[in-house]
Every structure is written in structure tokens, then in C-alpha cells.
C-alpha positions in Angstrom: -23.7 20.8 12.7 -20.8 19.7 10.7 -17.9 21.3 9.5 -16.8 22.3 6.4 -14.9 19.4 4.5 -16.9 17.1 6.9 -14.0 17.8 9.3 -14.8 15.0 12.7 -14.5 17.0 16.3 -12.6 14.1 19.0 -12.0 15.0 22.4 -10.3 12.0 25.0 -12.0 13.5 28.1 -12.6 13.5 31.5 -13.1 14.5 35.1 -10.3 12.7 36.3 -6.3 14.2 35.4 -3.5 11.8 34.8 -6.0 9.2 33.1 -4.7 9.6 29.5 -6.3 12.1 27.7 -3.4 13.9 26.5 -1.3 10.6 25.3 -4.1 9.1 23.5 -4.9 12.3 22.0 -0.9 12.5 20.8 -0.9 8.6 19.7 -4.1 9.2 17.8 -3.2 12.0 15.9 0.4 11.1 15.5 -1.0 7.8 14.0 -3.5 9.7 11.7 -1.3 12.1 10.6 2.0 10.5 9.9 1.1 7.0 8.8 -2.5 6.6 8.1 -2.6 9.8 5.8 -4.9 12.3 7.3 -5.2 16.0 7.7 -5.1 16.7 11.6 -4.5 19.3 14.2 -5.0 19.6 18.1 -6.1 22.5 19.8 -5.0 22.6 23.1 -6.8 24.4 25.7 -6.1 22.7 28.7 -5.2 25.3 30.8 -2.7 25.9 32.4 -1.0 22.9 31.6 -0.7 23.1 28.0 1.0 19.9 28.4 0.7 19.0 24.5 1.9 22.8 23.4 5.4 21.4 26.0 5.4 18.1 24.6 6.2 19.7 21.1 8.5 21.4 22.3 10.2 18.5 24.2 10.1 16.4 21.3 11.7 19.0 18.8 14.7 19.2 20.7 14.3 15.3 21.4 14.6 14.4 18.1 17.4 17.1 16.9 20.0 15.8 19.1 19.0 12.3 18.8 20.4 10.8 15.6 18.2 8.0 15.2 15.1 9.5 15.6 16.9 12.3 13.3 16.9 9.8 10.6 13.1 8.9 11.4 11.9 12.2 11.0 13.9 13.5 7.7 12.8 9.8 6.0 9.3 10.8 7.3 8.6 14.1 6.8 10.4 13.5 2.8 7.9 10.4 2.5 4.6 11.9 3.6 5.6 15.4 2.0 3.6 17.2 4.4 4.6 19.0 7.0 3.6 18.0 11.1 0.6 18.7 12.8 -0.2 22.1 14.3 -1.3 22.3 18.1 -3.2 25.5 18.8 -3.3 26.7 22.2 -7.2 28.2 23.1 -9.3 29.0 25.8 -12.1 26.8 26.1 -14.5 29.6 25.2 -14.8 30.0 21.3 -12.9 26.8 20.3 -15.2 25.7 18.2 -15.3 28.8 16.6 -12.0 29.3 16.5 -11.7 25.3 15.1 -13.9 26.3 11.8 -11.9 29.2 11.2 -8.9 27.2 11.4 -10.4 24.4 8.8 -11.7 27.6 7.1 -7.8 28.9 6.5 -6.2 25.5 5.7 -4.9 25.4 2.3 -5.6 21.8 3.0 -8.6 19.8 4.0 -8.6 18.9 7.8 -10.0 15.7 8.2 -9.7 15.5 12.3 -9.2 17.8 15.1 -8.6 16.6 18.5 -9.4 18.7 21.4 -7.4 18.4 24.3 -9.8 19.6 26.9 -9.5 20.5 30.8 -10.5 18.0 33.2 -13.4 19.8 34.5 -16.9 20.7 34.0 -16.7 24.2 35.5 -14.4 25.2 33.4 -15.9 28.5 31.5 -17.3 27.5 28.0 -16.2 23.6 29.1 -20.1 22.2 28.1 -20.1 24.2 24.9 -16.7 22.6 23.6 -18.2 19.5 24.7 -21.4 19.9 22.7 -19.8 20.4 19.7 -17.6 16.8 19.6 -18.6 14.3 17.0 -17.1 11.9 19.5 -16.1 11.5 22.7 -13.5 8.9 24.4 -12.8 8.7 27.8 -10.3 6.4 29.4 -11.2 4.4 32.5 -9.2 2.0 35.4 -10.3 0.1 38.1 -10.1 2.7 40.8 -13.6 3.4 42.2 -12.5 7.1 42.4 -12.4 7.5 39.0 -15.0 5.3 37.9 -17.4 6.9 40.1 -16.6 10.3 38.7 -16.3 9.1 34.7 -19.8 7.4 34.9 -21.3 10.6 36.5 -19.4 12.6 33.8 -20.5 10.8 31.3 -24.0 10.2 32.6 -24.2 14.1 32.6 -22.8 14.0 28.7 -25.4 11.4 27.9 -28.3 12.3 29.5 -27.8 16.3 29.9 -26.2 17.5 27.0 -27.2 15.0 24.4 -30.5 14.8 25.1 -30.8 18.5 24.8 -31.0 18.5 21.3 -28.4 21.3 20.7 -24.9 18.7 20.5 -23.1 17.3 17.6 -22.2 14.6 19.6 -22.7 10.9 18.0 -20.8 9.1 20.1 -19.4 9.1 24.1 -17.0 5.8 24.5 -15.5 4.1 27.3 -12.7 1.8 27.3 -10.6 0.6 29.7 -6.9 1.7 30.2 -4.0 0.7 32.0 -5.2 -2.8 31.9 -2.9 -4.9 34.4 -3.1 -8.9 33.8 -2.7 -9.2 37.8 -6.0 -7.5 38.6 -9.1 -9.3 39.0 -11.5 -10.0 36.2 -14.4 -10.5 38.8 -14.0 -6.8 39.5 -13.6 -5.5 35.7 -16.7 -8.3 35.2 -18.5 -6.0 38.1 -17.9 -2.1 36.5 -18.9 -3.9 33.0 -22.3 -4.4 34.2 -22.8 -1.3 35.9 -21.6 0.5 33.0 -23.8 -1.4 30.7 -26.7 -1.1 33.1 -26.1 3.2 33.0 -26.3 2.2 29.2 -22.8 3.6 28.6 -21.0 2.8 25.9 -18.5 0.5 26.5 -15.2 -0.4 23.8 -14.3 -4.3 23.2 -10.5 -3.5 22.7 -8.8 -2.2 26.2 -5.1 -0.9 26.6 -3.0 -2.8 28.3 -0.7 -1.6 31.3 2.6 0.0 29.4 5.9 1.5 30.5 5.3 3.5 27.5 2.1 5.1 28.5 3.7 6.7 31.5 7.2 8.0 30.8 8.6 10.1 27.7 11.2 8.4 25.5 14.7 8.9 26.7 17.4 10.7 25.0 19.1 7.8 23.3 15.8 5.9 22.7 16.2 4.3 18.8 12.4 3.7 18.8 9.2 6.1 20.3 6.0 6.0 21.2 4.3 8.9 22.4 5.3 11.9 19.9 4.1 14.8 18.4 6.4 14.3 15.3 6.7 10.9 14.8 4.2 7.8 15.0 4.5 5.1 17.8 6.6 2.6 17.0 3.8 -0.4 15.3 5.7 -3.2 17.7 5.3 -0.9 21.4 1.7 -0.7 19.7 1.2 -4.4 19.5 2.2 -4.5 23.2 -0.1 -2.4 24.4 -2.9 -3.7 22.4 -3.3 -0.1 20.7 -3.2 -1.3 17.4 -6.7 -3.2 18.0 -7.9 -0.3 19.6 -7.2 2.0 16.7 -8.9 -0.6 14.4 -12.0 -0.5 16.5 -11.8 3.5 17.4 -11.9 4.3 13.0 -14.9 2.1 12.8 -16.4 4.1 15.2 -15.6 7.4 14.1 -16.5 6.2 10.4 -13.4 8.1 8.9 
């Protein structure tokens, strides 16, 4: 079932940590949020990590002692005359619950919430949460470790969960991440057909391998990419090929 103000559910998840999740769920909502126009939050319930909850944190004192990105924020935040995002820390158990309260409180209409889940399905409540996305994206590289345990994970969404009945879900995604130019296309060639022989799901646009993906911004840094407060910068997007994949991702989610 929906939620009120037709509020969409997205969750970057997956069995495998250190994939993504949590930066694609920052760029996404930062992007939303701060240049596209839309109402969004995160709830966080990636326990024990929290990592987005400390990436807020980080990036508040970030962009306080950093002039430049000073000057980002005050033009930004006096432009979009709203004020940043909230991220919720939760349990897995009851997030949805406590989600439509959330939207149910906001003296403004949320048009996306992103759910930053654990990386594991034994997590307690972990399949609920799950059933109750509108979409799911789930990074992949070409390891076989973590192919072999995203196309069982999402297997297990596809043909467990979904085809119970009981799920909001519309939509379970892969695309490939971390795309390096060095690697072999005969073996990307190879997972494409297994995953379109699994009848997965399977983006067009991929991400390509970037610096900015796997280190936060630095101190003096004039420009940013992954923030909480602040959009990435539209040229580090263009490098990475995430502008393509935002175009592709809204047409998805039908926003």
C-alpha cells in the first residue's frame, strides 16, 4: 500500500557491505533534495554503523570551517528556502511504521524516503522493511563473491517476497558499479546473461570507477561530491556517468 501524499519507499540494498549503498543513497537524495526540488528524508537503520547519521555530522563541521563550501551552502540553502534533509536513525523493526508517521507529521509533503538498510537478511524485521520498498537498487561489480550473493539476494526478493503477494515492491534493479575501463567486457558480457537468464532486472547506465565514490572530500576541497548538505558537483557527476544514471533511475521510479 501506498503512502500518504504518494510518498515512493527506495532502498540501495544488499548482502554485500562496502558496495555503495550508503553513497548512492546520499548522492540520490542530495540530488533530489537540493537541486531537483523534492521533499526527502533517510532513515537510517543500519546498525551499528549509522554511517549516514556520522556522515552528517562530518559534513557539518566540513562545510563550517571550509569557506568555499561555506559560500555553497548559505547561497543554497537561501535559494531553495528549505531547510536540509533529515536522517532518522531506526531499528529495522517498525520502519515503515515509523516512516508513515514521519510523512504523517511533515508540515510538508515528502515525496521520497530512502532507507539505508543493513546488509543482511537476518537482520530482525530486515524482510518486512524490504517488503514495503516501492523500489529497490542494488549495486553490483565484477567479483564473483558478490555477484553470487546479490543474484541469490535478489532472487530471494524476486521470487520469495514478491511473489507472496504481501510487498509494495514494483521494482528490484541492478546496475553495475565501479565500472573500470581495464576490465574485460567478455566477463561483464558473461554476468549480463546470467543475470538476464535469472530474469533480473538489469539498468543500461553503469557507474564508472571514481576517486570520488571511495574517499570523503578533503578539508580544503572547493567542489564535493558525496554530501549530506550539498549536491555533487554536476561535472564529478559527468565523470562518473551518474548523471545518466539519475536520468534512467527517475524514469524508473516515475517521480
Amino acid at each position: 500500500m501506498k503512502a500518504k501524499h504518494d510518498t515512493i519507499f527506495i532502498a540501495f540494498s544488499s548482502q554485500k557491505g562496502g558496495i555503495g549503498k550508503s553513497t548512492f543513497t546520499t548522492l540520490i537524495a542530495s540530488e533530489f533534495h537540493y537541486r531537483l526540488g523534492y521533499n526527502v528524508a533517510i532513515f537510517d537503520t543500519d546498525f551499528p554503523q549509522h554511517s549516514l547519521t556520522k556522515m552528517r555530522e562530518r559534513d557539518f563541521k566540513m562545510v563550517m570551517k571550509n569557506e568555499a563550501l561555506k559560500k555553497l551552502a548559505y547561497q543554497q540553502f537561501t535559494t531553495i528556502n528549505k531547510k536540509a534533509y533529515d536522517i532518522i536513525q531506526h531499528k529495522s523493526e517498525n520502519v515503515l511504521e515509523a516512516a508513515q508517521k514521519y510523512i504523517d507529521n511533515s508540515s510538508v509533503p515528502i515525496d521520497v524516503i530512502f532507507f539505508d538498510l543493513p546488509g543482511t537478511v537476518n537482520t530482525p524485521g530486515i524482510l518486512k522493511a524490504l517488503a514495503g520498498m516501492h523500489h529497490i537498487f542494488t549495486p553490483i561489480t565484477a567479483d564473483r563473491l558478490i555477484m553470487e550473493s546479490t543474484l541469490i539476494f535478489s532472487q530471494i526478493l524476486k521470487d520469495v517476497i514478491m511473489k507472496k503477494g504481501e510487498t509494495s515492491i514494483k521494482t528490484v534493479n541492478l546496475f553495475w558499479n565501479q565500472v573500470d575501463g581495464r576490465e574485460s567486457t567478455y566477463l561483464y558480457d558473461i554476468y549480463n546473461g546470467i543475470i538476464e537468464q535469472l530474469g533480473l532486472d538489469l539498468m543500461k547506465n553503469s557507474i564508472k570507477n571514481s576517486a570520488g565514490f571511495r574517499k570523503e572530500s578533503e578539508d580544503y576541497s572547493k567542489v564535493i561530491f558525496r554530501s549530506t548538505l550539498l549536491p555533487p558537483d554536476i561535472r564529478l557527476m559527468k565523470n562518473c556517468r551518474l548523471d545518466l544514471f539519475l536520468n534512467e533511475f527517475l524514469k524508473i521510479i516515475e517521480l
